[in-house]
N, CA, C and O atoms as CSV, one atom per row, in Angstrom:
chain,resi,resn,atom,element,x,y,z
A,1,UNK,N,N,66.497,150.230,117.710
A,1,UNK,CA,C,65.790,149.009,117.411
A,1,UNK,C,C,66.525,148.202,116.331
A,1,UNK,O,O,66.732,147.005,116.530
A,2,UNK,N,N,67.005,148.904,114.987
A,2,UNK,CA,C,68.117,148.085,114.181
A,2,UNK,C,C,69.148,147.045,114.923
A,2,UNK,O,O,69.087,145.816,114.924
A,3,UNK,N,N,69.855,147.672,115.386
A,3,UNK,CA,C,70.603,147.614,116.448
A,3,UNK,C,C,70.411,145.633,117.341
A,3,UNK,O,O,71.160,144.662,117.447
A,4,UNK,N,N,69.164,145.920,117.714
A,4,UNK,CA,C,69.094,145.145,118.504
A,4,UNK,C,C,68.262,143.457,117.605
A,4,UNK,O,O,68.146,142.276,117.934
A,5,UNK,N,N,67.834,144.371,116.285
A,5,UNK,CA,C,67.474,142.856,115.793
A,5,UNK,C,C,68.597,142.577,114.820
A,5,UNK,O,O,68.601,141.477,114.267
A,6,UNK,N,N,69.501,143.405,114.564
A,6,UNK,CA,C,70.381,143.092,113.786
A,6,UNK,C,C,71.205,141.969,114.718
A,6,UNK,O,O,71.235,140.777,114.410
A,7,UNK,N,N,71.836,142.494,115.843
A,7,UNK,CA,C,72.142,141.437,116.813
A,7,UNK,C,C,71.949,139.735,117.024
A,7,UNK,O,O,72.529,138.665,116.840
A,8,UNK,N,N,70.310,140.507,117.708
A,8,UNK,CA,C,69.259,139.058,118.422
A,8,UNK,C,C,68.378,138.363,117.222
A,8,UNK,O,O,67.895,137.233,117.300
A,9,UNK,N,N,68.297,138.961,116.461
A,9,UNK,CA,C,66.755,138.405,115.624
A,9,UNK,C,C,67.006,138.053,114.443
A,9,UNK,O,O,66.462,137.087,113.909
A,10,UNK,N,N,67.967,138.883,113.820
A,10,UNK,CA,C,68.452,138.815,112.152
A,10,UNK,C,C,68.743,136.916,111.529
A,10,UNK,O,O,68.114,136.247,110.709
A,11,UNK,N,N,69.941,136.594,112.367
A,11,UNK,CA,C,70.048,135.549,111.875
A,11,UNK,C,C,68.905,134.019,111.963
A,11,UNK,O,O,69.133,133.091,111.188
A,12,UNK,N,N,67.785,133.933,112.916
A,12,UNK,CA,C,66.645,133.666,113.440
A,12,UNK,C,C,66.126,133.512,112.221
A,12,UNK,O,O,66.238,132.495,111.537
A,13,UNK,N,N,65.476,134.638,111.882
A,13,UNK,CA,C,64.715,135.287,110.893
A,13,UNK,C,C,65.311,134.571,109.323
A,13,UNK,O,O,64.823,134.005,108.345
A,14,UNK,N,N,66.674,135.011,109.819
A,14,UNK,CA,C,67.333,134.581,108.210
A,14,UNK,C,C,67.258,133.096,107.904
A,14,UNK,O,O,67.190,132.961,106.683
A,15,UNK,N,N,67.242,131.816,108.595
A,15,UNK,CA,C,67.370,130.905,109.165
A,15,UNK,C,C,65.780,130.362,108.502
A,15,UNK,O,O,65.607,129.678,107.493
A,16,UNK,N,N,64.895,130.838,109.300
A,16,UNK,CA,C,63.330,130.393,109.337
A,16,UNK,C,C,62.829,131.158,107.336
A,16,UNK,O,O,62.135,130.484,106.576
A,17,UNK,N,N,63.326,132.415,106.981
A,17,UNK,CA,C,63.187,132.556,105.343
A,17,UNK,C,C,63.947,131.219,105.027
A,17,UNK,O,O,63.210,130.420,104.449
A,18,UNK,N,N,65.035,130.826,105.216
A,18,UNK,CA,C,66.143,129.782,104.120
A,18,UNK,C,C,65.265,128.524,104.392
A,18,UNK,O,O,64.946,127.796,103.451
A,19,UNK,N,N,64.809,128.219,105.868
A,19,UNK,CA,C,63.986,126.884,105.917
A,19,UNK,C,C,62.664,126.713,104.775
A,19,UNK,O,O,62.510,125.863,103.898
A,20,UNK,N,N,61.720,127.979,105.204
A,20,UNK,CA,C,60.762,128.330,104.293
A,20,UNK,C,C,60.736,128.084,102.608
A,20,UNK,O,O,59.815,127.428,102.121
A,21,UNK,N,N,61.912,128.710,101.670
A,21,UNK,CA,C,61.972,129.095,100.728
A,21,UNK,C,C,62.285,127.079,100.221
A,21,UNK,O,O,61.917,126.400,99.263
A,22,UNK,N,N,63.113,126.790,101.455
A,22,UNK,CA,C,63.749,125.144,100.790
A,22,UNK,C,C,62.473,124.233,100.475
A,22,UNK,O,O,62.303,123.575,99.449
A,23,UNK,N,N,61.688,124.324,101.476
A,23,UNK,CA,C,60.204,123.530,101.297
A,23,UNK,C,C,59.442,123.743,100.516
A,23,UNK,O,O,58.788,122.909,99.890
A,24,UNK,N,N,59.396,125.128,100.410
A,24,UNK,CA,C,58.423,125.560,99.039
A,24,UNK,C,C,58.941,125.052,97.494
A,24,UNK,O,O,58.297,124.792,96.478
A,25,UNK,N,N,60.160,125.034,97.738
A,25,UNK,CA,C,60.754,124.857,95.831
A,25,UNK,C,C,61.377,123.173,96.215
A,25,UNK,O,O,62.404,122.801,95.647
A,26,UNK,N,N,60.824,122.456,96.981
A,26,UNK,CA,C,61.081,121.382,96.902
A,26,UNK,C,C,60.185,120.558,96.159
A,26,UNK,O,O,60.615,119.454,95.824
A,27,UNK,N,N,58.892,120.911,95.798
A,27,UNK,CA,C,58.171,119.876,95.135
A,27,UNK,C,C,58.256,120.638,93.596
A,27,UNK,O,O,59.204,121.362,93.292
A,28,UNK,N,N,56.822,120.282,92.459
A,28,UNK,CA,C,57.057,120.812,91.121
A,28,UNK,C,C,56.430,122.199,91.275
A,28,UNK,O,O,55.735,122.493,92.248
A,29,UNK,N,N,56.724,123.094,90.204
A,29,UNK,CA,C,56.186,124.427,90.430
A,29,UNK,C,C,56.040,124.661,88.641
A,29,UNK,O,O,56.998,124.637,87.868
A,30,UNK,N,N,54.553,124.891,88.244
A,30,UNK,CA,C,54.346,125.188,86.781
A,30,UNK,C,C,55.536,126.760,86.537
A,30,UNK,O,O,55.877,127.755,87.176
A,31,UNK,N,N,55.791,126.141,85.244
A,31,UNK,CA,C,56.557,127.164,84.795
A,31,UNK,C,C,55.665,128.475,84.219
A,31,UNK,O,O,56.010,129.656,84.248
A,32,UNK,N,N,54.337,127.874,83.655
A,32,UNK,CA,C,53.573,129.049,83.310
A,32,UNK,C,C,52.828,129.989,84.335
A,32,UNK,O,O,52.532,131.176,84.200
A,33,UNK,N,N,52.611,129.160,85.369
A,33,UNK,CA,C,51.305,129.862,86.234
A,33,UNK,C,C,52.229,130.452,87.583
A,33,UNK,O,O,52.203,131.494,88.238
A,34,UNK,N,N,52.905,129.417,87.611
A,34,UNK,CA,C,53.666,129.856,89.119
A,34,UNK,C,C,53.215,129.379,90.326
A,34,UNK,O,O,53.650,129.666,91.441
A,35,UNK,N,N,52.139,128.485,89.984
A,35,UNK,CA,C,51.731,127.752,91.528
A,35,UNK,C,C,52.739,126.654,91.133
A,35,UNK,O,O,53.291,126.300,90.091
A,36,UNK,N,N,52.734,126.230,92.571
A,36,UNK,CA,C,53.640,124.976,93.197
A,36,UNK,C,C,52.620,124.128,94.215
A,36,UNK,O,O,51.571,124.430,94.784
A,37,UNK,N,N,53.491,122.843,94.161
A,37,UNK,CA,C,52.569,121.712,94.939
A,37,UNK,C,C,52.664,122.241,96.859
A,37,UNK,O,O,51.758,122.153,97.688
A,38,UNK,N,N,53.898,122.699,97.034
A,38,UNK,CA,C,54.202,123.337,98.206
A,38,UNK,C,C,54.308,124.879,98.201
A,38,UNK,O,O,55.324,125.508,97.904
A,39,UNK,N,N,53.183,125.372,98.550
A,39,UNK,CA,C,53.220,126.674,98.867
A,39,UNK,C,C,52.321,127.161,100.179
A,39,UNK,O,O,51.385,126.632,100.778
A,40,UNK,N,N,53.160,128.626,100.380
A,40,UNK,CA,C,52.274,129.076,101.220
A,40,UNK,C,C,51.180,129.690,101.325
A,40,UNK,O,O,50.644,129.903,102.413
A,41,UNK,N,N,50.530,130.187,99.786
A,41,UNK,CA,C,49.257,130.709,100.069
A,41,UNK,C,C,48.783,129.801,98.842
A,41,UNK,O,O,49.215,129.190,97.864
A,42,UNK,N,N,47.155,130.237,99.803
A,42,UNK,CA,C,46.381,129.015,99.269
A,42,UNK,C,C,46.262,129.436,97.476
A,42,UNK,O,O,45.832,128.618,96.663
A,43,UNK,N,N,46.614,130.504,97.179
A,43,UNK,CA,C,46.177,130.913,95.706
A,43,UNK,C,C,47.011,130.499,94.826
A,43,UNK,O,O,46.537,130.349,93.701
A,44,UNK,N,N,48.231,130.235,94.984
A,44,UNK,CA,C,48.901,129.422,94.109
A,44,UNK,C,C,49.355,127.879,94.470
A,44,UNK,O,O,50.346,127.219,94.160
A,45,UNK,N,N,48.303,127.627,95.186
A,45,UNK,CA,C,48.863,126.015,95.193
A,45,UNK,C,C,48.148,125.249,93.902
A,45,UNK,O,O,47.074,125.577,93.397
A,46,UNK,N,N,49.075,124.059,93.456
A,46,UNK,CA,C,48.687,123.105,92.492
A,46,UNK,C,C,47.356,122.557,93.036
A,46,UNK,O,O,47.529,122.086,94.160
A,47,UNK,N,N,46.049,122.459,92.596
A,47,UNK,CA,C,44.917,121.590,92.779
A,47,UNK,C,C,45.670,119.641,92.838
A,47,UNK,O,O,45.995,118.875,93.745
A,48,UNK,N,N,45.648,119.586,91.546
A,48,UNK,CA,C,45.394,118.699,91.451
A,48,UNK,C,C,47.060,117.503,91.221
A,48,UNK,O,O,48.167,117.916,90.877
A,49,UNK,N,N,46.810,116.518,91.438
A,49,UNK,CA,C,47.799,116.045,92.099
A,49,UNK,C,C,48.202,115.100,91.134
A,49,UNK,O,O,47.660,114.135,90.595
A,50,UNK,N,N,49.902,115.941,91.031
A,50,UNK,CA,C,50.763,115.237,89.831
A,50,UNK,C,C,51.660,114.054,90.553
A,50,UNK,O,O,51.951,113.938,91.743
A,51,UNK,N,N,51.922,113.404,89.684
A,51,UNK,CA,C,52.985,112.681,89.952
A,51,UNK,C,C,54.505,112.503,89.547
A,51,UNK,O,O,54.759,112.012,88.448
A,52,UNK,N,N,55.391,112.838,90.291
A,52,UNK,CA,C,56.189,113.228,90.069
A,52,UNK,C,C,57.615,112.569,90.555
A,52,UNK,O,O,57.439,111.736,91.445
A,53,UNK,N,N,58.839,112.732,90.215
A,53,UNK,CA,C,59.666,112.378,90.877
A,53,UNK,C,C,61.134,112.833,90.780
A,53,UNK,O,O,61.567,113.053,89.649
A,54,UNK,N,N,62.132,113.038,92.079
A,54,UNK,CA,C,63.646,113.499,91.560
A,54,UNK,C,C,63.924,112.929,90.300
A,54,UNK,O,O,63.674,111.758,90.013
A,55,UNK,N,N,64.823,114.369,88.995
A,55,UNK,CA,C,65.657,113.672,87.937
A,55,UNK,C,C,66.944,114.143,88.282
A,55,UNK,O,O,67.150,115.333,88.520
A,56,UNK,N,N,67.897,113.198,88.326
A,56,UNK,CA,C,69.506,113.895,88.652
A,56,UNK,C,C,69.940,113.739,87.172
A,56,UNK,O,O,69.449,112.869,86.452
A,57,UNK,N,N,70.752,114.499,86.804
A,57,UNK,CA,C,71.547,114.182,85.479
A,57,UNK,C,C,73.498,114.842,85.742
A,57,UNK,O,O,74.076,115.586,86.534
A,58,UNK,N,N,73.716,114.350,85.035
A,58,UNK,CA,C,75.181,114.671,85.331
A,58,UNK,C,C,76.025,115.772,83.827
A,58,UNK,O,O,76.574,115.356,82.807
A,59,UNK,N,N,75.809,117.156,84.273
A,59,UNK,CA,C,76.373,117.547,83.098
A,59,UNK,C,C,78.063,118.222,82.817
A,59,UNK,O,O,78.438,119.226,83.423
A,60,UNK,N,N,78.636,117.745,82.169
A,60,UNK,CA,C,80.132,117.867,82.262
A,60,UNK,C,C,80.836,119.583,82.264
A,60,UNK,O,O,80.182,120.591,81.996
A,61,UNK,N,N,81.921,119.559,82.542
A,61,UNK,CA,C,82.173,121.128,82.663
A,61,UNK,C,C,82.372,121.953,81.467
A,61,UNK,O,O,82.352,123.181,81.387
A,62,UNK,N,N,82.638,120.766,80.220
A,62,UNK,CA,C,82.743,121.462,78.889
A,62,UNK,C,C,81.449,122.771,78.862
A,62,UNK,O,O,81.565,123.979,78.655
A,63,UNK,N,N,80.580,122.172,79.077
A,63,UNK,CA,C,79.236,122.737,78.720
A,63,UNK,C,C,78.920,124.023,80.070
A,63,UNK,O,O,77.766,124.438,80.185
A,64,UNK,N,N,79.742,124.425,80.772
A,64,UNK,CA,C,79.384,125.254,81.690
A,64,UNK,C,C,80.653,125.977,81.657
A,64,UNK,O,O,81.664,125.396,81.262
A,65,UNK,N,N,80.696,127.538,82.145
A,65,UNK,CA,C,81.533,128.663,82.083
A,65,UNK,C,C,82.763,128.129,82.671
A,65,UNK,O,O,82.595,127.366,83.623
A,66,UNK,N,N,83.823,128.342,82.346
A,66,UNK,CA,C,85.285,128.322,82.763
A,66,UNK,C,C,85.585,128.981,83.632
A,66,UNK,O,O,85.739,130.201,83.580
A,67,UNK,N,N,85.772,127.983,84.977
A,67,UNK,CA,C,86.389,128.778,86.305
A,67,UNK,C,C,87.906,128.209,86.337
A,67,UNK,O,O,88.244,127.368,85.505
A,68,UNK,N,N,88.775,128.668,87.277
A,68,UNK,CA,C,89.965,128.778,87.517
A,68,UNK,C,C,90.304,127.634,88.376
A,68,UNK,O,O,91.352,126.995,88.468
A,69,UNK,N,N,89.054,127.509,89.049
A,69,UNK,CA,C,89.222,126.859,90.029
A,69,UNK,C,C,88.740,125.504,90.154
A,69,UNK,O,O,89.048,124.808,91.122
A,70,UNK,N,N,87.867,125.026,89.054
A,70,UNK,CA,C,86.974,123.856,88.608
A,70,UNK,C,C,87.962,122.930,88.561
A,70,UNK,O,O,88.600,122.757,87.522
A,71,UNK,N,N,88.224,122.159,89.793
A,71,UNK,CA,C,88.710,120.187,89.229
A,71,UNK,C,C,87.445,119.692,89.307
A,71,UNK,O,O,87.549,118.877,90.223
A,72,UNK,N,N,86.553,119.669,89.010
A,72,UNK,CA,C,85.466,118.558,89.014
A,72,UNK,C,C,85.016,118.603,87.179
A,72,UNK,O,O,84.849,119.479,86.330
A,73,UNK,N,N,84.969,117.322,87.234
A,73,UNK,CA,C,85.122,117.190,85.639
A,73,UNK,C,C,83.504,117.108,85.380
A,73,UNK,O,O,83.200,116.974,84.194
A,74,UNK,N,N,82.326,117.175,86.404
A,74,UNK,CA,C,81.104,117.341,85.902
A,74,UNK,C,C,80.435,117.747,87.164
A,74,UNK,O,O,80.756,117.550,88.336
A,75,UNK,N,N,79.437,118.356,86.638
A,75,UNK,CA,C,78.626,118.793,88.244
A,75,UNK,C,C,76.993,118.169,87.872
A,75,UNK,O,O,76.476,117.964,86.774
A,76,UNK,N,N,76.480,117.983,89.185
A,76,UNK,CA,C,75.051,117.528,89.576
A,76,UNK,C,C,74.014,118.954,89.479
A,76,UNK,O,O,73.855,120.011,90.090
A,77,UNK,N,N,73.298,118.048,88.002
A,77,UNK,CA,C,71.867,118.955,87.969
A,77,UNK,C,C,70.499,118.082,88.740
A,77,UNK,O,O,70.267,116.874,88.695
A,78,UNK,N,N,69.878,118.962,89.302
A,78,UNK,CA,C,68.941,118.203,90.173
A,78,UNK,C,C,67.218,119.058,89.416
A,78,UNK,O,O,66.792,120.210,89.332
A,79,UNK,N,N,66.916,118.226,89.177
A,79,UNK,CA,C,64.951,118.794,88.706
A,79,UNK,C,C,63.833,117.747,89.105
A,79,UNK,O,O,64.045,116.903,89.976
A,80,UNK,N,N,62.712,117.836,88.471
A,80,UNK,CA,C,61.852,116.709,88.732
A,80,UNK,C,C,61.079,116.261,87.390
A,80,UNK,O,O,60.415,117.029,86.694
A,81,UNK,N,N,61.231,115.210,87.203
A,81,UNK,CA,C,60.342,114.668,85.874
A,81,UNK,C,C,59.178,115.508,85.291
A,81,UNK,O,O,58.940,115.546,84.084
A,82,UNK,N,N,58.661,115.995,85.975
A,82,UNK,CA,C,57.390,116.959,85.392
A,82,UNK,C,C,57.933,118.337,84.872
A,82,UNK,O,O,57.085,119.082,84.381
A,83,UNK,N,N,59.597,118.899,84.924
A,83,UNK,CA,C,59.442,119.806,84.320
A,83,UNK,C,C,59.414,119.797,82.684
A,83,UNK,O,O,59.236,120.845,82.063
């Protein structure tokens, strides 16, 4: 049976978790409680309805670990105003 969902089913499966997990952490999620505006069970969803919106910021490579391989002189942080 491994065998055969490792094959037919695995990547399916893997596919429909990565879709899942993207929707859920796409809206805000309290840092204290752990509900989110998008979730799947009803016990941690946000009640009540924030307003919110994408923050992009641009932070340079000084400030992040030294790779070998880094030409990009800054990379894209992505959050949402409510954190």
């Amino acid at each position: 049976m491994y065998g055969y969902l490792r094959k037919h089913v695995a990547r399916a499966l893997f596919m429909l978790y990565k879709a899942i997990k993207h929707q859920t952490e796409k809206g805000p999620v309290d840092a204290v409680t752990c509900d989110a505006r998008y979730a799947l069970s009803e016990d941690r969803l946000l009640r009540e309805n924030t307003e919110y919106r994408p923050l992009v910021r641009l932070m340079p490579n000084s400030h992040l670990r030294r790779r070998r391989d880094s030409t990009v002189e800054s990379r894209q942080l992505v959050g949402v105003n409510w954190d």
